[in-house]
N, C-alpha and C positions, 0 to 999 in steps of 0.2 A: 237889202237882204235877198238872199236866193232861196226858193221854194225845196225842199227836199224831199214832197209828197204831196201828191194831190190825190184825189178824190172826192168824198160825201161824208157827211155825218147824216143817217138815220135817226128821227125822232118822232117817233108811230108811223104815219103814214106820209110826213113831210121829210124831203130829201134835199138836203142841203150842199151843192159842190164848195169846197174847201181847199186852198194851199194852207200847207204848211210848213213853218218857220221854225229855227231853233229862238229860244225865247231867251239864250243866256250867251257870254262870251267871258273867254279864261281872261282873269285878270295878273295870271304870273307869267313871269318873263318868258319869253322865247329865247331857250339856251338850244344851240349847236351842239353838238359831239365833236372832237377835235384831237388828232393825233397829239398825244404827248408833245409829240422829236421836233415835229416842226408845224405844228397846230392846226394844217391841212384838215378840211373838211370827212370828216367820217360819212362814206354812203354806204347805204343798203340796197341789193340784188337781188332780185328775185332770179334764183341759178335753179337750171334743171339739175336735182340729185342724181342720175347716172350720167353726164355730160359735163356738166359744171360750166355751162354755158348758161349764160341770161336770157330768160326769154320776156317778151315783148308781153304787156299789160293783156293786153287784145289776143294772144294766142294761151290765156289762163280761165282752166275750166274747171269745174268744182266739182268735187267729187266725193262720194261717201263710204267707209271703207269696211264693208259689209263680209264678215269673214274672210279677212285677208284679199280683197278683190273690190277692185274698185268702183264703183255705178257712179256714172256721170252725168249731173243734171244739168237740164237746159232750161232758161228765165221760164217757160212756158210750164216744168214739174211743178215749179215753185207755184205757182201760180195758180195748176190744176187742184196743187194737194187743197187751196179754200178759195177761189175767186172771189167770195163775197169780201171776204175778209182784206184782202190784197188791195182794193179799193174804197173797202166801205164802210165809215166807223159809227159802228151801230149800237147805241143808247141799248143795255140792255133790260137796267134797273135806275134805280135813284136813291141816295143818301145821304144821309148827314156826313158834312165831312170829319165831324170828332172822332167818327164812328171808325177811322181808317189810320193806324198806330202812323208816327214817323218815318218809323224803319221800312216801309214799305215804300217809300217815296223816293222815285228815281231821275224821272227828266223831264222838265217843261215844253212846250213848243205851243208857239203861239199858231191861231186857224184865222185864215182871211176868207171872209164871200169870194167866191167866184161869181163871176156875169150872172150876173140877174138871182142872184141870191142872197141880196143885203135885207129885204123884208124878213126873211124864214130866218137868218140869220139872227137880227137883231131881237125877235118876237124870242127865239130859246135864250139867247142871253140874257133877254130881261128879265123872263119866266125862271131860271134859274136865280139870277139875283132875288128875287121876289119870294123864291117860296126855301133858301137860304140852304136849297141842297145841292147834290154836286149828281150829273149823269155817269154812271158806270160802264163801262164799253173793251171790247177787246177789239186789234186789229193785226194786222200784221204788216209792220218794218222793216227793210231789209231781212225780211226772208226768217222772222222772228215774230213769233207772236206774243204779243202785249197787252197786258191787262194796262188801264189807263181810268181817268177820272177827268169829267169836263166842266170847269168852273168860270164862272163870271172874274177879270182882274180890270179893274177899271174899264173902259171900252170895248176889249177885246174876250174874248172866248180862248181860257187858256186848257191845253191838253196836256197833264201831266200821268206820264209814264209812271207807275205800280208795282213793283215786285209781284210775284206769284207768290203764296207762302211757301210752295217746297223749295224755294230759292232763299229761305231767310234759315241761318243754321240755329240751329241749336243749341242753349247752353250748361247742356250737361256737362261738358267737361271741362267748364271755368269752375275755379274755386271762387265761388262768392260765400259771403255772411249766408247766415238765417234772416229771413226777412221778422221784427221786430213788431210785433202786436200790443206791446207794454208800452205804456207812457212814461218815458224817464228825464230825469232832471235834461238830461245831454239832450234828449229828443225835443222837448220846450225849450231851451236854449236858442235849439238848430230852427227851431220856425220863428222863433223873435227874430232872427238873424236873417233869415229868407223875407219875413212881413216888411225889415226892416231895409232890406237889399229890393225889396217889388217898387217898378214902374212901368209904366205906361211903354209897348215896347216901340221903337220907332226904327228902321232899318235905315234910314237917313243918316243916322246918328253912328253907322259900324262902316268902317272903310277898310281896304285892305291894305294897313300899314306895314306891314315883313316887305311887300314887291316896292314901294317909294323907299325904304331903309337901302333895299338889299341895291335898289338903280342909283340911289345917291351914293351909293359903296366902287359902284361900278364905272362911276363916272370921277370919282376920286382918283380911283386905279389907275384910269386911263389916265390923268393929268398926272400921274408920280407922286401922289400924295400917300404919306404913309398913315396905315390906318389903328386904331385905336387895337388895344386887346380885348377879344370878349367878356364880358364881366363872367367870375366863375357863381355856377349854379351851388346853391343853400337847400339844404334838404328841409322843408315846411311842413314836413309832419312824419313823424314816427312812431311806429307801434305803441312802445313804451311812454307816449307824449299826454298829457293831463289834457283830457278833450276839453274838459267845464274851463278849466282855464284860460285854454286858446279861444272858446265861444265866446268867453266875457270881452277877453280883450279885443277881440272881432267889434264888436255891439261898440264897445268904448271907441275903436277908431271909427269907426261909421259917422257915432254922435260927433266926434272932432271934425271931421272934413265938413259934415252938416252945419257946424256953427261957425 
C-alpha cells in the first residue's frame, strides 16, 4: 500500500506522526469506455477552452472564480488558509460511537506509526479500545476539510471520514408515511418477523455475488457461448396487497427453511 497523507494525530499533549492508508478497494469490475464502430479506446483531454489544445498535467493551475475573475492559488494558499490542520489530526472530543447516525459515514483509512511512534501509538489504541469510545477530529485532505472519527479495528487505528450535517439533505420534499405511535396487529406482525429474521451479524458471511455472476457472464461471451434470458421482474408488493397476510406467510416460510 501507498501512503496518501502523512502527518500527526494530537492527543492532549502527546503527538503522534502517522501515514495514511485507504483501508478499502473497489471490488466491481474495471469496464473501459469503447467506441461503438470499432471498439477503440475512449480517452479524455484535458483541452485549453480558447485553444483546444491539450495541456500537460504540470502546466494546470487552480483557480477560483470570484466575480467573474479568476484568483489563482498556489499549494502554499491551501495551506496558509489552516497549517495546523493541513498536517495535524487533532483529537478534539471523545464519544460514543452510537452516538453518530449511519448517514454520516463516509471513508475509512487506516493510520500507521511513523519512526519512533509505536509506544504513543499503541497506548491511544488501547486507551480507546478500553474506554469503548471513538476520538472526534477534524483535518484537512486534499485541500478539504473533514470531520473524522478515530477508532480501535482490530490492531490498527482506524480513521473514518464524517459528513458535516449541512452536507446531509433534507427530507422535506419526499413523500413518506406518518411515522405510527399505535400499536397494530400489522405492527406485531412486522416484529415477529424482524425477532424471527435477527442474528448474530457476521460480515464473513456477505460477498459481492453481481461482480463473480457478471465475470462468469464475461467470460462466457468471450468463449461464444450464448447466454440465458434475464428472468422477468414480479411486483412483491402493492398498495392494494393484504399486509397481515403477506406477514403471515413471511413467519410460515421462515418456520419452513428453519425445519
Amino acid at each position: 500500500m501507498r501512503s496518501i497523507w502523512t502527518g500527526s494525530v494530537s492527543f492532549g499533549l502527546i503527538n503522534i506522526p502517522i501515514k495514511m492508508f485507504s483501508a478499502v478497494q473497489e471490488s466491481s469490475l474495471d469496464m473501459d469506455m469503447l467506441d461503438a464502430k470499432d471498439h477503440a479506446n475512449i480517452k479524455f483531454k484535458r483541452v485549453n477552452e480558447n485553444t483546444g489544445k491539450e495541456v500537460d498535467y504540470a502546466n494546470i493551475v487552480k483557480g477560483y472564480n470570484l466575480e467573474g475573475k479568476y484568483v489563482i492559488l498556489e499549494d502554499s494558499d491551501f495551506e496558509a488558509a489552516d497549517a495546523i490542520k493541513t498536517k495535524t489530526i487533532d483529537i478534539e472530543s471523545f464519544a460514543f460511537e452510537k452516538e453518530i447516525e449511519s448517514i454520516y459515514y463516509e471513508q475509512p483509512y487506516y493510520l500507521e506509526p511513523d519512526k519512533g511512534a509505536m509506544n504513543a501509538y499503541g497506548l491511544l489504541r488501547d486507551a480507546l479500545q478500553a474506554s469503548g469510545k471513538v476520538g472526534v477530529t477534524r483535518f484537512v485532505l486534499r485541500n478539504k476539510e473533514s470531520l473524522a472519527i478515530l477508532k480501535p479495528y482490530k490492531n490498527v487505528i482506524v480513521l473514518n471520514r464524517i459528513r458535516f450535517e449541512q452536507e446531509i439533505r433534507g427530507t422535506d420534499e419526499l413523500k413518506l408515511p406518518a411515522m405510527s405511535k399505535k400499536s397494530t396487529k400489522e405492527m406485531d406482525m412486522a416484529e415477529k418477523l424482524i425477532d424471527q429474521l435477527t442474528e448474530k451479524f457476521d460480515i464473513s458471511g456477505f460477498k459481492d455475488e453481481y461482480t463473480a455472476k457478471l465475470l462468469n457472464i464475461i467470460k462466457k461471451k468471450a468463449k461464444g457461448k450464448p447466454q440465458k434470458a434475464a428472468p422477468k421482474m414480479k411486483v412483491v408488493h402493492k398498495q392494494n396487497d393484504d399486509l397481515m397476510s403477506m406477514l403471515k406467510a413471511s413467519l410460515e416460510t421462515k418456520k419452513k427453511k428453519s425445519s
